[in-house]
C-alpha positions as CSV (number, residue, x, y, z in Angstrom):
1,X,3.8,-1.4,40.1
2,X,1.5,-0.1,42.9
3,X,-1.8,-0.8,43.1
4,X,-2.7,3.2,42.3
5,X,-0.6,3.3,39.4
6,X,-2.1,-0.2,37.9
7,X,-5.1,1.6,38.2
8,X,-4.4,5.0,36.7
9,X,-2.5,2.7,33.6
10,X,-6.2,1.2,33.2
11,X,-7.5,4.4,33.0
12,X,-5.6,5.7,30.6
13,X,-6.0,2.5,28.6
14,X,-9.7,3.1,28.3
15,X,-9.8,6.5,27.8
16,X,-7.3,5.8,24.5
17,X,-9.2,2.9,23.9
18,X,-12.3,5.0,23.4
19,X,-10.8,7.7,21.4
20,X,-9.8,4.9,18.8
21,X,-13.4,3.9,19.3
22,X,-15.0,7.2,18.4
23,X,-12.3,8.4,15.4
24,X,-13.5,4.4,13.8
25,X,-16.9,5.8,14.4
26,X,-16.5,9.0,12.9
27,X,-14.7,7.6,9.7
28,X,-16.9,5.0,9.2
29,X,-19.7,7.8,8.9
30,X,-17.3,10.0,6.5
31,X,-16.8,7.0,4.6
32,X,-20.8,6.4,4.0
33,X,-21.2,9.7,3.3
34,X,-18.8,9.2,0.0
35,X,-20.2,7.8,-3.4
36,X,-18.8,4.7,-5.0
37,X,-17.8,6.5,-8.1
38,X,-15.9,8.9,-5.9
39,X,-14.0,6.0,-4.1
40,X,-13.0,4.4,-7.1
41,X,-11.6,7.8,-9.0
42,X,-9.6,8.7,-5.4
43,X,-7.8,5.0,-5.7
44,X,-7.5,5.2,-9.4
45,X,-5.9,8.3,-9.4
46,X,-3.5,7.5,-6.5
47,X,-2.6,4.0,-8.6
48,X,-2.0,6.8,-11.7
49,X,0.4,9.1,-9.1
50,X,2.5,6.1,-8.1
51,X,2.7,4.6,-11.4
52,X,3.8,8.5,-13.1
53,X,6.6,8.6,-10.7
54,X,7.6,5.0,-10.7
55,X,7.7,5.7,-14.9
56,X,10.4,8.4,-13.8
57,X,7.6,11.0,-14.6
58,X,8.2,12.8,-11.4
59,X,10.4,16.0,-10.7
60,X,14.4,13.4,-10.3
61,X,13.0,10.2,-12.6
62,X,16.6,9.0,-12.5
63,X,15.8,8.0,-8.6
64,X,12.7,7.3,-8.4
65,X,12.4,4.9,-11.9
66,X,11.4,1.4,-11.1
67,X,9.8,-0.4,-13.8
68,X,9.0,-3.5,-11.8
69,X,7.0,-1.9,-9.4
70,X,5.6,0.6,-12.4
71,X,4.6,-2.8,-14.6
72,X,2.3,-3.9,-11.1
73,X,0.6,-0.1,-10.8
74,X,-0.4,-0.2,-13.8
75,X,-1.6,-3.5,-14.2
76,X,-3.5,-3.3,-11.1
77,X,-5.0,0.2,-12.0
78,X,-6.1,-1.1,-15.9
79,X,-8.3,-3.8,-14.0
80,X,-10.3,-1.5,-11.8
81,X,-10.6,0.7,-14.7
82,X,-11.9,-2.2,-17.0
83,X,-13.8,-3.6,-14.3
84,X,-15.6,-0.5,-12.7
85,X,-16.1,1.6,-16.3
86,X,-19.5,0.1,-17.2
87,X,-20.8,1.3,-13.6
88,X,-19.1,4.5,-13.7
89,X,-20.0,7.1,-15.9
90,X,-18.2,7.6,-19.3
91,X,-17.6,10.7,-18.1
92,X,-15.2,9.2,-14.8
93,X,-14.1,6.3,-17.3
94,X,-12.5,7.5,-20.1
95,X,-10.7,10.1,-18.5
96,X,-9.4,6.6,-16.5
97,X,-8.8,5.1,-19.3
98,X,-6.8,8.2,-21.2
99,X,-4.5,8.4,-17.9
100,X,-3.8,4.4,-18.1
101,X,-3.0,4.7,-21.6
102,X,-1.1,8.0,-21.2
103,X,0.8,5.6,-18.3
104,X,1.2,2.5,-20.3
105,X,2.6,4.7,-23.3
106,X,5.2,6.5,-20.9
107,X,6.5,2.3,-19.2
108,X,7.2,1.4,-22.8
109,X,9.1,4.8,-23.7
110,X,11.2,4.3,-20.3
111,X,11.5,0.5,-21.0
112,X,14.9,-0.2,-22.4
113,X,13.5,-3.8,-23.3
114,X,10.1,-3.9,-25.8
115,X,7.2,-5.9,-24.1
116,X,5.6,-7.9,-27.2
117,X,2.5,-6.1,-28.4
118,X,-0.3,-6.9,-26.3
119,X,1.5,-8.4,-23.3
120,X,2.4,-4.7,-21.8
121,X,1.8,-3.7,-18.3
122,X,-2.6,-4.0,-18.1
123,X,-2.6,-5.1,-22.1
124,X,-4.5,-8.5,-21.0
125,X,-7.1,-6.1,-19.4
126,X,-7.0,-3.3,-22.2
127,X,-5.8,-4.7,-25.4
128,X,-3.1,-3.5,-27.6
129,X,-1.2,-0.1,-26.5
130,X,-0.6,1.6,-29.8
């Protein structure tokens, strides 16, 4: 490579490097901008989305069903809920908690195999699933 295109290479570098630089910038200040409450409501409800179509809740449930990775969602999504809801409002929590239990209700209907009560996907976190 000559010597004018090693440099041009280096130039582009930087100039990509500090676009990177100032989009990290700029999200981190979007990011501080956004309340904790918020943050934990956005990742609850994706957890809810991916466990609803895992469930086969989505438009082709045949394809999409997978109550392996349904049982983990759901699971992970009852311990943020039990874990964040006494520093969220009840407001934000229970409507959390009626879209976990709305989800663990729908894994046991599409569960051709029973969990024992209280050992459902989340249960340990929740309690019983009725």
């Amino acid at each position: 490579m000559a010597a004018a295109e090693t440099v041009a290479a280096a130039a582009a570098y930087d100039a990509s490097e500090a676009e990177q630089a100032s989009r990290t910038s700029q999200a981190t200040r979007d990011i501080a901008d956004v309340s904790a409450v918020e943050i934990i409501t956005t990742a609850a409800v994706h957890l809810m989305s991916a466990a609803a179509v895992k469930c086969g809740l989505a438009d082709d449930p045949a394809a999409q069903i997978d109550l392996d990775e349904a049982r983990k969602l759901i699971t992970g999504l009852a311990g943020l809920v039990t874990a964040s809801a006494p520093d969220i409002s009840d407001m934000h929590a229970r409507s959390l908690r009626d879209g976990l239990r709305s989800l663990q209700l729908a894994f046991r209907e599409a569960s051709s195999i029973q969990d024992p009560i209280g050992e459902g996907p989340g249960e340990k976190y929740t309690g019983p699933v009725n």
